[in-house]
N, C-alpha and C positions, 0 to 999 in steps of 0.2 A: 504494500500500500504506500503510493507514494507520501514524502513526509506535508504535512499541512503548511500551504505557504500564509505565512504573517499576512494577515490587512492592513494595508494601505491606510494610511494617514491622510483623510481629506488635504487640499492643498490651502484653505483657507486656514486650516486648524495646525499644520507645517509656518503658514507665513507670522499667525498670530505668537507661535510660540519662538518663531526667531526675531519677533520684534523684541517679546520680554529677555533674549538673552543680549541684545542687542543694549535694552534700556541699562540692564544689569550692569555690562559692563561700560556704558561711556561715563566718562569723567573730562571734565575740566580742570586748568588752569588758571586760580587768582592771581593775581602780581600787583605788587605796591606794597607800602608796608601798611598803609591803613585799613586794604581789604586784605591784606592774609592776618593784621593781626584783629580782625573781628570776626573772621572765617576762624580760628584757632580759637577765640574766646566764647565760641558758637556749640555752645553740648549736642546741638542737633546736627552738626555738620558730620558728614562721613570725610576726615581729613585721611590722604593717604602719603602722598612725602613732601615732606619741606625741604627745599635748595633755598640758599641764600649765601651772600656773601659775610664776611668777619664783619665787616663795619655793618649791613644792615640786622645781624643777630645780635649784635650791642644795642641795636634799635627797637627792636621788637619788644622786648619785655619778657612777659608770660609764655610759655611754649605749650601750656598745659598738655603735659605729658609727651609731645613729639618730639622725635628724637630727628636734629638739622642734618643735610647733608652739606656742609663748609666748604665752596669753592670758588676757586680764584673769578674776582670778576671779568675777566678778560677771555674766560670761556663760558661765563655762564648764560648765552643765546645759544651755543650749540647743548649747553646739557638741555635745557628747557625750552617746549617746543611751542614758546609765543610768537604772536604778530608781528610782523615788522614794525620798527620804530616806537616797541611798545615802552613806557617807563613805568619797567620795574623795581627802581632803586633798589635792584640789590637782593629783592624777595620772592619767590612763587611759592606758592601751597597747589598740589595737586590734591582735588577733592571730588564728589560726586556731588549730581544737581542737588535739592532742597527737595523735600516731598513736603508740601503746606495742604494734603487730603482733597476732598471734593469741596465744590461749593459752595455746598450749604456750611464746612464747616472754618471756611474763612468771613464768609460775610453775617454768618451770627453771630460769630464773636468779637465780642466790645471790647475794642482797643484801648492801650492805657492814653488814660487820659482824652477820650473823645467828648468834643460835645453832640455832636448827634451822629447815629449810624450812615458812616460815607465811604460810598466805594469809588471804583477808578477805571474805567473801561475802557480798552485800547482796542480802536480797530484801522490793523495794518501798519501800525506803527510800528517799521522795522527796524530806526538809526539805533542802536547800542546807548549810544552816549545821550539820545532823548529818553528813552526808558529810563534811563539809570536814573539820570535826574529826576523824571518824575517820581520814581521811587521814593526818591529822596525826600521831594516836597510830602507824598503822601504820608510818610512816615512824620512830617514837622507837622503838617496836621491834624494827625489823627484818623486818616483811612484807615479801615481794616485791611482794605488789600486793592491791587491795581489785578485788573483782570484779563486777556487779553489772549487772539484764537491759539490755536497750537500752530498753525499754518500761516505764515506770513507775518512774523512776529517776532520780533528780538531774542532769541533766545539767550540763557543764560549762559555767557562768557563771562571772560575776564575783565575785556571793556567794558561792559555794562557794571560788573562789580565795584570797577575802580573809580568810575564816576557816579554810581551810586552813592560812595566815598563810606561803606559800611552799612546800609540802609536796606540794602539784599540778603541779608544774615539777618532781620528783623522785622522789616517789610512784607509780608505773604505778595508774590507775582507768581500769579497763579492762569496757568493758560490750558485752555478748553478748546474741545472737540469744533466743537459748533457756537460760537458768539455768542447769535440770534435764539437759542434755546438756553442759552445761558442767562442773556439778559430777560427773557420768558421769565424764566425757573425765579429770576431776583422780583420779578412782581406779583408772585403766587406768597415771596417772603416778606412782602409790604413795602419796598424800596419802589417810590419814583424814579424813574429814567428821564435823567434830564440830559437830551442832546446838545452841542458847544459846536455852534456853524453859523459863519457870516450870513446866512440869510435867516436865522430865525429873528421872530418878531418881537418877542419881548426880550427886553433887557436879563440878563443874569439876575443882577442884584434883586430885581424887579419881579419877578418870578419868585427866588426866591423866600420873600418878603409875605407872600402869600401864602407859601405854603404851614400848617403847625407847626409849631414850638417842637424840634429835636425831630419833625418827617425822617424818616430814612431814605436818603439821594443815591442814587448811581449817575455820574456825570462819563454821559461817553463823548470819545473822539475819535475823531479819524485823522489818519495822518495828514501830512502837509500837502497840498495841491489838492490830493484826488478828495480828501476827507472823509467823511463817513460812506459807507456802501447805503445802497438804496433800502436795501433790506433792514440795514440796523439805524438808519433813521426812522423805517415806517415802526421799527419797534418801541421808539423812544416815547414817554407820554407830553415830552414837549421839546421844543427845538428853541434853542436861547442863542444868545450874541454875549458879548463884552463887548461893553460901550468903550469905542475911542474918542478922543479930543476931538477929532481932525478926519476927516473923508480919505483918507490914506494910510499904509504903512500897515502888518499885520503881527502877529505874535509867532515867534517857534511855538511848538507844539509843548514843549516840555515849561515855556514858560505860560502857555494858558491854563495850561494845567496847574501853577501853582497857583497863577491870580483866582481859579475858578474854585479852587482846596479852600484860600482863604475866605473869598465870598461864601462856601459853604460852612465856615465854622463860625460865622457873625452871626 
């Protein structure tokens, strides 16, 4: 009797299981000293080897528990496998991405220090160094988290970490399958979707003036030129501006993003 040949493995149920060995193993690269020493001072981070140079391990401080590899700075772009032109002063931490869970369990949780429940929707915002910073801001204000698709989206580098300037180790940037169902799912949890687009009609301030004491906001945006997709404006329950002085002149992305954080915590 011939021997029984093994079943085949569907090829969907083959692709899904090399994406999780895939996830398993990719890691990034921190550099700077500000973002490797709040990646290190970080208990959730999965940190896996620290190069640095003598002068910047006298910088650093705290190593909690890692143990440096010490080498001369004159080879250390070839040991460590950054960007061009990047400034590392001296430091990289190789680590794995941040897992901040689903959804539901960044945007119900009340950030320190918030005055009202505010989130951060990015759509298609891919520059590194605008992420970062909004991170940044959303962290001085008190978001619970910036949110933003899987697909066409800054992922988390080194660049975005180091102009985060530490705000990525604290910050929840949390990015999803599907935007449009994401921002759904946030108005089934009581959050207003307030859209940020030169053509909407009411003012920010103005808008938000009306809304309850402590509403819980999601302020989405879209990147620079193209702006928000059609689909994630029809999702929004209102479409806002920020009033300028003057008929001219527009904001980077990363900076309406803070004027819009501040307007939300007045």
């Amino acid at each position: 009797m011939a021997a029984q040949q093994k079943s085949k493995k569907p090829q969907w149920v083959i692709g899904k299981e090399r994406a999780r060995r895939a996830a398993a193993a990719e890691t990034l690269w921190l550099f700077g000293l500000h973002a490797v020493r709040d990646a290190l001072a970080n208990p959730v981070r999965d940190r896996l080897r620290l190069v640095v140079t003598r002068n910047a391990l006298d910088r650093l401080g705290e190593l909690h528990g890692m143990e440096p590899e010490v080498i001369d700075p004159r080879v250390f772009t070839k040991t460590v496998p950054l960007p061009d032109e990047s400034v590392h002063q001296g430091a990289a931490l190789e680590v794995k991405p941040l897992k901040w869970g689903g959804l539901s369990d960044v945007a119900l949780r009340e950030a320190p220090g918030e005055v009202r429940p505010l989130l951060v929707a990015l759509d298609r915002v891919s520059d590194p160094h605008n992420v970062g910073a909004i991170l940044r801001s959303a962290e001085v204000f008190g978001a619970r988290a910036v949110i933003a698709p899987a697909r066409h989206s800054a992922p988390e580098t080194g660049a975005l970490a180091k102009t985060a300037s530490g705000a990525l180790e604290r910050q929840p940037y949390l990015r999803v399958p599907n935007l449009a169902e994401a921002l759904n799912q946030l108005k089934q949890m009581g959050f207003t979707l307030i859209g940020l687009d030169g053509t909407g009609e009411a003012a920010l301030p103005d808008l938000l003036a009306g809304l309850p004491d402590r509403a819980a906001i999601c302020l989405v945006m879209g990147a620079e030129g193209p702006g928000m997709r059609e689909l994630t404006m029809k999702s929004c329950d209102h479409v806002a501006r920020i009033p300028f002085a003057a008929d001219f002149g527009s904001l980077n992305v990363s900076n309406a993003a803070a004027v819009a954080l501040y307007a939300g915590t007045r």
